[in-house]
ZAMILO-94195 format. One line per 8 residues: number of its first residue (from 1); their letters; for each residue x, y, z of C-alpha. Coordinates in nm, 4 decimals. Layout:
<recs>
NUM) a) X Y Z ~ ... $
</recs>
This chain:
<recs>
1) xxxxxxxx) 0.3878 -0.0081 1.5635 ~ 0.2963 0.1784 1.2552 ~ 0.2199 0.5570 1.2481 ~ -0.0914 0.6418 1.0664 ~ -0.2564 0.9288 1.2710 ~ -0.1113 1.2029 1.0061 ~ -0.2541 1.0364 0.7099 ~ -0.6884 1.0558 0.7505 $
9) xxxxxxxx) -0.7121 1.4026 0.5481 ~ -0.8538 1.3328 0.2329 ~ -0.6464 1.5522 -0.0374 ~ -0.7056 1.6389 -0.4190 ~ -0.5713 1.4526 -0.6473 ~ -0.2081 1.5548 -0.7216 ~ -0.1235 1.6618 -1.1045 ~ 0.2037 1.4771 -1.0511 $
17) xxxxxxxx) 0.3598 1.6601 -1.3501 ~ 0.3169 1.9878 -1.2016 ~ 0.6988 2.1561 -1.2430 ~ 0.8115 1.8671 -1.4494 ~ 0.8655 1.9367 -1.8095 ~ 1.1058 1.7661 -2.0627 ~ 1.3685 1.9237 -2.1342 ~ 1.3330 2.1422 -2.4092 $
25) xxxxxxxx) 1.0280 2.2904 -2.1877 ~ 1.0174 2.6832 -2.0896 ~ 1.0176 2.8238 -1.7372 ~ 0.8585 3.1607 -1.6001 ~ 1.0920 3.3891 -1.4654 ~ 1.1969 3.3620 -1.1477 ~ 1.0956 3.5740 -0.7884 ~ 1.3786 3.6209 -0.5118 $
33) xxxxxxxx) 1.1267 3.5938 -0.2720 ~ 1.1644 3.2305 -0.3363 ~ 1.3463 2.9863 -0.0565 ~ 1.5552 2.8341 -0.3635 ~ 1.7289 2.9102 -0.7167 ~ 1.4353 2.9626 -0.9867 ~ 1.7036 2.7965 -1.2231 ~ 1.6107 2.4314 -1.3697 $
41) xxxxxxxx) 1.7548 2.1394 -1.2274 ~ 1.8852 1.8067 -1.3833 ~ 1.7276 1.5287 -1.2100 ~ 1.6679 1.1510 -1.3128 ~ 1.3605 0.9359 -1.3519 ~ 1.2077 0.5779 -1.4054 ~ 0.9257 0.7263 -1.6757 ~ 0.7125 0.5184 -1.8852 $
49) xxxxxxxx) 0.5298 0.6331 -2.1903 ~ 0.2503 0.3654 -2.2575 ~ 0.1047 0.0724 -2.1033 ~ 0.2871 -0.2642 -2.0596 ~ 0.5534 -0.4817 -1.9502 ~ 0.7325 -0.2742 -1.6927 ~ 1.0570 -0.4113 -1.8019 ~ 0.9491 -0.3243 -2.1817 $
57) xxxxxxxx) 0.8046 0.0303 -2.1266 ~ 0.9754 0.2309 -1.8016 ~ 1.2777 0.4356 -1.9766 ~ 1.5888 0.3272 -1.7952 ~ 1.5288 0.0462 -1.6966 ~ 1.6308 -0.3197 -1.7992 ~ 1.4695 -0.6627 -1.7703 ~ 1.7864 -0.7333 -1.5649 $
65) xxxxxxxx) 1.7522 -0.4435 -1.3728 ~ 1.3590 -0.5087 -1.2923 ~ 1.4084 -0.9183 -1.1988 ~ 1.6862 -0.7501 -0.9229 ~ 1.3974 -0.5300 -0.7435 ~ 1.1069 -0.7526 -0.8023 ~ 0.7388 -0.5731 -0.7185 ~ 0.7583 -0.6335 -0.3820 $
73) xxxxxxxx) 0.8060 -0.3389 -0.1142 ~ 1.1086 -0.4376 0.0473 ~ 1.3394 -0.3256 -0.1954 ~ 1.3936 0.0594 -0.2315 ~ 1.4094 0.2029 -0.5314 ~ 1.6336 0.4722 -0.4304 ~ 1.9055 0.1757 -0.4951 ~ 1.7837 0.1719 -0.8816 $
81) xxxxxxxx) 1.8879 0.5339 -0.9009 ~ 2.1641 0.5788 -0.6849 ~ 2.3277 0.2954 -0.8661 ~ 2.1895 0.3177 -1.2568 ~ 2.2193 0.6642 -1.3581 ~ 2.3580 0.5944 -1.6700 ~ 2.0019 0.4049 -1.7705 ~ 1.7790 0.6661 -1.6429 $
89) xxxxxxxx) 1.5924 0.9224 -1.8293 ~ 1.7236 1.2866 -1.7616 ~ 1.4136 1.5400 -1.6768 ~ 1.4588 1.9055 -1.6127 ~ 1.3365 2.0672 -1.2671 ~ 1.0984 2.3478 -1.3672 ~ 1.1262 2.6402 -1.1610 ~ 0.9731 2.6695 -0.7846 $
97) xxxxxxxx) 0.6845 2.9586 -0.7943 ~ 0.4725 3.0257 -0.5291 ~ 0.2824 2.7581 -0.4074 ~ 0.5357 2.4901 -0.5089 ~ 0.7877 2.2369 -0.2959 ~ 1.0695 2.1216 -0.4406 ~ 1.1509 1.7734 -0.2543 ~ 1.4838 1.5151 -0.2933 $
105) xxxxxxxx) 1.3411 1.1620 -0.2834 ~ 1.5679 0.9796 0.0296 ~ 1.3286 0.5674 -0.0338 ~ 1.0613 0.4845 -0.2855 ~ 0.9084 0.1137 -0.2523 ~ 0.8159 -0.1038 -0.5415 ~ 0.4371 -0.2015 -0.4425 ~ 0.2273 -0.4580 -0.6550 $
113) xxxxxxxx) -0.0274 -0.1818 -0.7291 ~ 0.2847 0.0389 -0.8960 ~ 0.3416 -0.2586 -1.1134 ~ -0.0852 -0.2467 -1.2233 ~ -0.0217 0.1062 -1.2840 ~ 0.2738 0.0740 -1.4713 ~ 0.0691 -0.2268 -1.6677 ~ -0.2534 0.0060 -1.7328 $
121) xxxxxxxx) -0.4927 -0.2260 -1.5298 ~ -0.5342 -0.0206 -1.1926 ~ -0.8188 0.1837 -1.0657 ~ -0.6199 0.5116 -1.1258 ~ -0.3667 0.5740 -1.4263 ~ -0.2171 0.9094 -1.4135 ~ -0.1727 1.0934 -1.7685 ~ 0.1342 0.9449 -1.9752 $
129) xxxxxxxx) 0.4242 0.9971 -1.9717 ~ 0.4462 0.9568 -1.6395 ~ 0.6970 0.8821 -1.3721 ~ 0.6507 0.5345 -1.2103 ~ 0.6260 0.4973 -0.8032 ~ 0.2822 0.5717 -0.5822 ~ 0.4636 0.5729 -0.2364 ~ 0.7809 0.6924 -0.0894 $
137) xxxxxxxx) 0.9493 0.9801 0.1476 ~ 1.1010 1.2772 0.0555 ~ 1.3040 1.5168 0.2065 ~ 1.1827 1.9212 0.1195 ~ 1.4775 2.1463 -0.0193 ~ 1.2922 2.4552 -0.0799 ~ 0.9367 2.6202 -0.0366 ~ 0.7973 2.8989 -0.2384 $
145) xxxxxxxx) 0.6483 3.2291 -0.1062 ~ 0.3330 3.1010 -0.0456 ~ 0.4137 2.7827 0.1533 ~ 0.3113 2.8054 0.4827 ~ 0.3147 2.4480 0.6408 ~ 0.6314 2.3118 0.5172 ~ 0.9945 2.4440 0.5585 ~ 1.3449 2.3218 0.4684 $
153) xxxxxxxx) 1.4500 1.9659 0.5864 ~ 1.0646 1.8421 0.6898 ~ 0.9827 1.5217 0.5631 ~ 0.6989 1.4655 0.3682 ~ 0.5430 1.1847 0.1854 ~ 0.2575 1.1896 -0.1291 ~ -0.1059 1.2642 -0.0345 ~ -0.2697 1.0816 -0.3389 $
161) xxxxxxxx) -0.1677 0.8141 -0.5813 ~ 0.0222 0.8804 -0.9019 ~ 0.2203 1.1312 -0.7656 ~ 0.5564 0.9675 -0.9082 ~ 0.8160 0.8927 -0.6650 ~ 1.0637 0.6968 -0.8569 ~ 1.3213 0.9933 -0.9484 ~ 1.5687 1.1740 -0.7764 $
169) xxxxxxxx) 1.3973 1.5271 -0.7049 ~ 1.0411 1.6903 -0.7940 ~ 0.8407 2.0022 -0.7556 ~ 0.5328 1.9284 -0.6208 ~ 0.2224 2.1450 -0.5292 ~ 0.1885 2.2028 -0.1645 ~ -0.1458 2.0453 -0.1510 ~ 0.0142 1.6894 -0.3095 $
177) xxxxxxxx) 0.2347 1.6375 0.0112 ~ 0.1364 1.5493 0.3401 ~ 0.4316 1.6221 0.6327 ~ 0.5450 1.3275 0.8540 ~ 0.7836 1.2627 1.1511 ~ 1.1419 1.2558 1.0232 ~ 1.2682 1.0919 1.3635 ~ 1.0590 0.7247 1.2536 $
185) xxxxxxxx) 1.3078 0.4693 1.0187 ~ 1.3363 0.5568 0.6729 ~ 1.1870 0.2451 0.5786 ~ 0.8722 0.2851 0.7626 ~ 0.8283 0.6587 0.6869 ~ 0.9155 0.5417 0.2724 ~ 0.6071 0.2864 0.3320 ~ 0.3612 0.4606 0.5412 $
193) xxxxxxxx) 0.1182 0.5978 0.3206 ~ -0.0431 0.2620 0.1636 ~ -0.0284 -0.0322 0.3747 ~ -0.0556 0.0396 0.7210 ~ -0.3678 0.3021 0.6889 ~ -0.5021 -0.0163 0.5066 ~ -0.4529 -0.2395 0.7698 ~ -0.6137 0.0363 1.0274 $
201) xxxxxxxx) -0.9019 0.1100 0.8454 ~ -0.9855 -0.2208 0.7954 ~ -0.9553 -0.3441 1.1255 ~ -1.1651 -0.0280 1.2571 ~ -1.4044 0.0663 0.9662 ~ -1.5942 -0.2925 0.9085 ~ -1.6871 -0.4466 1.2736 ~ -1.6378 -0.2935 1.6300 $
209) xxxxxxxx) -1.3838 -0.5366 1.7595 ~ -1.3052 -0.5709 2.1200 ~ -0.9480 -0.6528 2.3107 ~ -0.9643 -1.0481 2.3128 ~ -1.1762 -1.0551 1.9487 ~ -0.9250 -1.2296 1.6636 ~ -0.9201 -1.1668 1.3548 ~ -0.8135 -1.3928 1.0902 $
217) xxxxxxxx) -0.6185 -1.2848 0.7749 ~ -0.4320 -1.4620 0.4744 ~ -0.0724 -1.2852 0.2850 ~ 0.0322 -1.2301 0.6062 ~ 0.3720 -1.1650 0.5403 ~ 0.2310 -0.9394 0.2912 ~ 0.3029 -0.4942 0.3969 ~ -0.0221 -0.4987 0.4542 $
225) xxxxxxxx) -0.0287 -0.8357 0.6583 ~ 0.2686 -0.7274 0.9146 ~ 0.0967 -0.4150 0.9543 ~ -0.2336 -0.5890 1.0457 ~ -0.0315 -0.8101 1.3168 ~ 0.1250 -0.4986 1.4800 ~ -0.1963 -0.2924 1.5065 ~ -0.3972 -0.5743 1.6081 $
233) xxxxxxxx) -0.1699 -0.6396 1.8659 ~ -0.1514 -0.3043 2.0004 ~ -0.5404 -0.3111 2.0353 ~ -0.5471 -0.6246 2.2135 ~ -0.6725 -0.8057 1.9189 ~ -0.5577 -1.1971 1.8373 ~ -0.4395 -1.2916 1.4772 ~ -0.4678 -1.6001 1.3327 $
241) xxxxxxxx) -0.2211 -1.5638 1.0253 ~ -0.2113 -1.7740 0.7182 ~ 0.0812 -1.7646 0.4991 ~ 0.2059 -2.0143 0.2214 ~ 0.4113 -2.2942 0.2760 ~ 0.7574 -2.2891 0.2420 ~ 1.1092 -2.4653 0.3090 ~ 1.2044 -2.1879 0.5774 $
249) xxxxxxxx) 0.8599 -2.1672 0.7396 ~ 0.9524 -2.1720 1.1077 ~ 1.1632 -1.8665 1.0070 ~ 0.8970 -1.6812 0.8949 ~ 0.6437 -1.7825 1.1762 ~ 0.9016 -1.6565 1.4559 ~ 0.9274 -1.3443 1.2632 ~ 0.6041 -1.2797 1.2418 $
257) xxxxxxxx) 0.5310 -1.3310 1.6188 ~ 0.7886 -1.1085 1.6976 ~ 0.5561 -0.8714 1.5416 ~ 0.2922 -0.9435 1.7421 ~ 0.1124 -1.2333 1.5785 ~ -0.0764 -1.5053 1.7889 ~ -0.0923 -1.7478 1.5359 ~ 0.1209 -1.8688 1.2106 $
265) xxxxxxxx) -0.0337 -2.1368 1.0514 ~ -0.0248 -2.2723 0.6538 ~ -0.2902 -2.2577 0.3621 ~ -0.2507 -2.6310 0.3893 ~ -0.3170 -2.6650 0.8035 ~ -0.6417 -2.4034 0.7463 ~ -0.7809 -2.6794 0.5107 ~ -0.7241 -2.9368 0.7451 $
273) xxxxxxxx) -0.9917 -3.1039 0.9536 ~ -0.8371 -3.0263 1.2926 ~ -0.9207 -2.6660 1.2598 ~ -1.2482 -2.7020 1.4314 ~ -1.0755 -2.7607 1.7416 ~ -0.8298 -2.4384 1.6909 ~ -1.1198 -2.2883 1.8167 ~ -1.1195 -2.4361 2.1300 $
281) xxxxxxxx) -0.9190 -2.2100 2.3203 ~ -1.0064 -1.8437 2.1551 ~ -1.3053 -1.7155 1.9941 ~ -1.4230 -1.7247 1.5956 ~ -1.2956 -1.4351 1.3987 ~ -1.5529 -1.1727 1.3879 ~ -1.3047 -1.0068 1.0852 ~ -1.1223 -1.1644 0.8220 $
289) xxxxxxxx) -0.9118 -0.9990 0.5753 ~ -0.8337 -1.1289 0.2552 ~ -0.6172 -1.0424 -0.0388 ~ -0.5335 -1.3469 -0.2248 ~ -0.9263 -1.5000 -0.3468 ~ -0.9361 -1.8282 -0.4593 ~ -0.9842 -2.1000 -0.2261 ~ -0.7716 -1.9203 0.0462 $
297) xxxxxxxx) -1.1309 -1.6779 0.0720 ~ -1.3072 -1.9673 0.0521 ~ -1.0880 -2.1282 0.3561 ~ -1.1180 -1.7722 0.5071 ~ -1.5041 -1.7744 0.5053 ~ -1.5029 -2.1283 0.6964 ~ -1.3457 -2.0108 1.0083 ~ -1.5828 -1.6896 1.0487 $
305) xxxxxxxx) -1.7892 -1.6759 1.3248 ~ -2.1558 -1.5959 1.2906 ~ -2.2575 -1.2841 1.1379 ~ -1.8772 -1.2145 1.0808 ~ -1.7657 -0.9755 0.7598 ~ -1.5008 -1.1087 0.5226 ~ -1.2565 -0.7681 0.3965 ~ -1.1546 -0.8258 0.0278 $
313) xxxxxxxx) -0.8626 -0.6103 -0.0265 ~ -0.7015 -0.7554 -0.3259 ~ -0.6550 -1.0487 -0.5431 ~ -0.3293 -1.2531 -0.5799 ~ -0.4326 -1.5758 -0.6870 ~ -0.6586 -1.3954 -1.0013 ~ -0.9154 -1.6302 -0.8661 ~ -1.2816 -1.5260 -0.7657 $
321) xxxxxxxx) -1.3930 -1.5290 -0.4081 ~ -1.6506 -1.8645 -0.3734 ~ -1.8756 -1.8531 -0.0580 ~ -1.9359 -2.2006 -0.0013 ~ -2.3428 -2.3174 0.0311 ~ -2.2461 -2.6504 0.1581 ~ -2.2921 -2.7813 0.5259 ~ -1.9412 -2.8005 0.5385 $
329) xxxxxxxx) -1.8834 -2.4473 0.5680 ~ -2.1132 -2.3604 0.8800 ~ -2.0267 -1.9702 0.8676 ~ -2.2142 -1.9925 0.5183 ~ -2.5091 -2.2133 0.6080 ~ -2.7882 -2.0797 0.8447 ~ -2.5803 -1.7905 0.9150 ~ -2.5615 -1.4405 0.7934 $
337) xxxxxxxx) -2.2273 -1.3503 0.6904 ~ -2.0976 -0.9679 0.5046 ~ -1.8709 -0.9234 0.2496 ~ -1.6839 -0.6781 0.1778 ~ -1.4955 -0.5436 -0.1455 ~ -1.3120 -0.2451 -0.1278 ~ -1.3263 -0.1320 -0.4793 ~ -1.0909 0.1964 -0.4645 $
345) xxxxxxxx) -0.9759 0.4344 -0.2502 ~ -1.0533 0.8041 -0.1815 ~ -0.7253 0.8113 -0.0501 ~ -0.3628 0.6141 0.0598 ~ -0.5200 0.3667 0.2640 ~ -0.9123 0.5107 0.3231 ~ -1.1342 0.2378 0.1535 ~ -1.4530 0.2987 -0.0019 $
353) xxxxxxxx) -1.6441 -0.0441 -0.0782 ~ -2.0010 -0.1944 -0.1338 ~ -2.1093 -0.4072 0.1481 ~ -2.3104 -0.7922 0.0214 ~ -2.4964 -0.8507 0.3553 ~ -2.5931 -1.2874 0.2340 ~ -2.9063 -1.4199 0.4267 ~ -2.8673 -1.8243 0.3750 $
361) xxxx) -3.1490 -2.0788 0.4359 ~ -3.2791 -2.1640 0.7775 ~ -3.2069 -2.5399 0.6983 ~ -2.9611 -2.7179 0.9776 $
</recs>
């Protein structure tokens, strides 16, 4: 299951270029007080300067280079920079004063929201230049004087978007990290921050499910997705998870379940007319969570029971989410049915949102 209970404190916003000047930039002079030398560093970075393609606009790196780790979070970036250095932009280290960490990056994911970033169309765009990456784990090196809740060789992992994980080393205020357990897989601990406080949060924030409830959900193969399917099942929750369809399907299903999901089924077999005896053997979905739009919602919306909230989350398909009027869709028709967007987030994973509470016509 995924660890989350570290991540609920709701931090500042990090100035992610605190100690990171180019490298003609000036340091202070140093203190011996500090855990580490006061002289600059060399370290690398994926930066980008404006707006745009990522494979046009992030120094170092190469359409070739970008098409090998695609926006998806199961490739690390650490392999970018542990095997491209000679395409990487140089930065200097500034020097570590008081209440500064100095950190060496061990995994960095590629997420679809650093892409948005990257591309100028997310919620939150840090100043420019900036170095690309919003999640990741790091390993701290050295504390200054003033530290008191990190030490040498904790692991730690960024409190706040923008913080820019895809480099090599960083000096970070002690107030941008947030310490986590360096016994969990590197992986996990690399991809902790975003996706499964998501999935929690969801699951607990919008309805007060019970062991035996189920919850429907589409990308479920999505971080967030696998995340929802191992929580779920560790509260006793069933899933009823609806992925795309696809030549190795029964490979992904039994991968899934392994997880912990109940049900695998396809966008196609959720539009079929068969579903309304799926229902036959477990309850409606009180919860569904969806991140694609489009007619998935719309599917989505179709198989909530009454009075049940719909979690918007994201938007895949660039399609809008349609509630259906018809008497086809009997969750939308005499019944009153929230929805949910969550519009930004106060922090990794803690969703802030506007809830539509939609009153339909008493007709049958």
């Amino acid at each position: 299951m995924w660890v989350c209970s570290t991540l609920w404190r709701v931090r500042t916003p990090a100035r992610q270029w605190r100690g990171l000047l180019p490298a003609s930039g000036c340091h202070g002079p140093a203190a011996s007080s500090y855990s580490a030398s006061a002289e600059p560093a060399r370290v690398r970075a994926l930066v980008y300067g404006h707006h745009g393609d990522p494979a046009k606009v992030v120094e170092g790196i190469t359409r070739e280079l970008f098409q090998r780790f695609p926006w998806i979070f199961l490739q690390l970036i650490t392999a970018v920079i542990s095997s491209a250095s000679t395409v990487l932009k140089n930065l200097e280290l500034a020097a570590v004063r008081g209440s500064d960490v100095r950190v060496k990056m061990l995994a960095a994911p590629i997420n679809p929201s650093d892409i948005n970033m990257i591309q100028g169309n997310y919620g939150f765009l840090p100043e420019l230049p900036a170095v690309g990456g919003n999640e990741g784990v790091a390993q701290v090196v050295a504390v200054g004087s003033n530290v008191t809740g990190l030490k040498p060789g904790d692991w730690v992992i960024p409190a706040n978007a923008g913080l820019g994980t895809w480099r090599t080393e960083a000096v970070f205020s002690e107030e941008a990290l947030i310490q986590v357990p360096s016994d969990i897989p590197l992986q996990s601990a690399a991809t902790l921050g975003v996706n499964p406080c998501t999935a929690y949060r969801m699951l607990m924030d919008f309805e007060q499910l019970q062991p035996g409830d189920s919850v429907i959900q589409n990308a479920s193969n999505s971080g967030v997705g696998q995340a929802v399917i191992q929580i779920a099942a560790a509260l006793g929750l069933r899933t009823i998870n609806v992925v795309r369809d696809r030549p190795d399907i029964q490979k992904l299903s039994d991968r899934l379940k392994s997880l912990g999901a109940e049900h695998v089924i396809t966008e196609e077999e959720l539009r079929r007319p068969e579903m309304k005896n799926f229902f036959k053997d477990m309850p409606q979905p009180r919860l569904a969570l969806n991140c694609v739009g489009g007619k998935s919602s719309t599917e989505l919306l179709r198989q909530l029971a009454r009075g049940g909230t719909m979690v918007t989350y994201g938007g895949m398909a660039k399609q809008p989410v349609v509630a259906s009027v018809s008497p086809a869709c009997p969750s939308c028709v005499c019944r009153a049915c929230s929805f949910l967007r969550i519009s930004n987030f106060e922090a990794f994973g803690c969703p802030s949102g506007r809830r539509i509470t939609v009153q339909t016509s008493s007709r049958s």
